[in-house]
N, C-alpha and C positions, 0 to 999 in steps of 0.2 A: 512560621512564614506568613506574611501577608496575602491574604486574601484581596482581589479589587474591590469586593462588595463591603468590607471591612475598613478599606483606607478613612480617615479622617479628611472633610473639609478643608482644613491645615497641609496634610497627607498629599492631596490631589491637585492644589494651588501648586506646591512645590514642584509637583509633576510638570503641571503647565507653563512652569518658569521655564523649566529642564525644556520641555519641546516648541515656547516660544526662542530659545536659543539666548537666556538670561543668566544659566548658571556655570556655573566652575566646581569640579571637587580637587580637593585635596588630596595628597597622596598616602596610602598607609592602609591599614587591616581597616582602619575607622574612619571613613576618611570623612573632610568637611565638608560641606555645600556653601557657594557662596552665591547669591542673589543681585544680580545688579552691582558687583562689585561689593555687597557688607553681607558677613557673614552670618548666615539664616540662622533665626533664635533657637531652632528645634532641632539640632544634631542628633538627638534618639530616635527621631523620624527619620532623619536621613540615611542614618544608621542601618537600618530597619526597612528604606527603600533599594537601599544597596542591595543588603543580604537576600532579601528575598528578587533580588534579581530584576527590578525595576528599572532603575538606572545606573549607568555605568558615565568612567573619563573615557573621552574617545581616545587617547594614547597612553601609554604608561606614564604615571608622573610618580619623581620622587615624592621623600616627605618634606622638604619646602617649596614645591611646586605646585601650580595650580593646570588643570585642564580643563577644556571645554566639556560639561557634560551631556550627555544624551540620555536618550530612551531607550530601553530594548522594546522587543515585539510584546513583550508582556506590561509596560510600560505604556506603551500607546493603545494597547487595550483598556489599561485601568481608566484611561480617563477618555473613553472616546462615548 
């Protein structure tokens, strides 16, 4: 699990997309992150913010669907 003290540069931008209200994920175990509407070069980070409970879609979305994504509480800790 990801650590906030641990996140990457890379890691923490992406966060900031997430809670200026830039991102979309994708639907599925793996899902994708998309930035400003094109899809963020770094899926293993996203991967890896998911899992470790960072960011979440604010609804359920299939797997050809997109959601708005958000922060959780652990989320807006890592990067405040």
């Amino acid at each position: 699990m990801i650590v906030a003290k641990e996140l990457s540069g890379r890691a923490k931008a992406m966060l900031r997309a997430v809670a200026a209200g830039r991102a979309q994920l994708t639907g599925g175990r793996e899902p994708d992150l998309y930035v400003d509407g094109l899809p963020c070069c770094d899926q293993m980070v996203t991967h890896d913010l998911v899992r470790a409970g960072l960011l979440r879609a604010r609804r359920a979305v299939g797997l050809d669907e997109r959601a708005d994504a958000e922060l959780t509480d652990e989320g807006r800790a890592a990067i405040a």
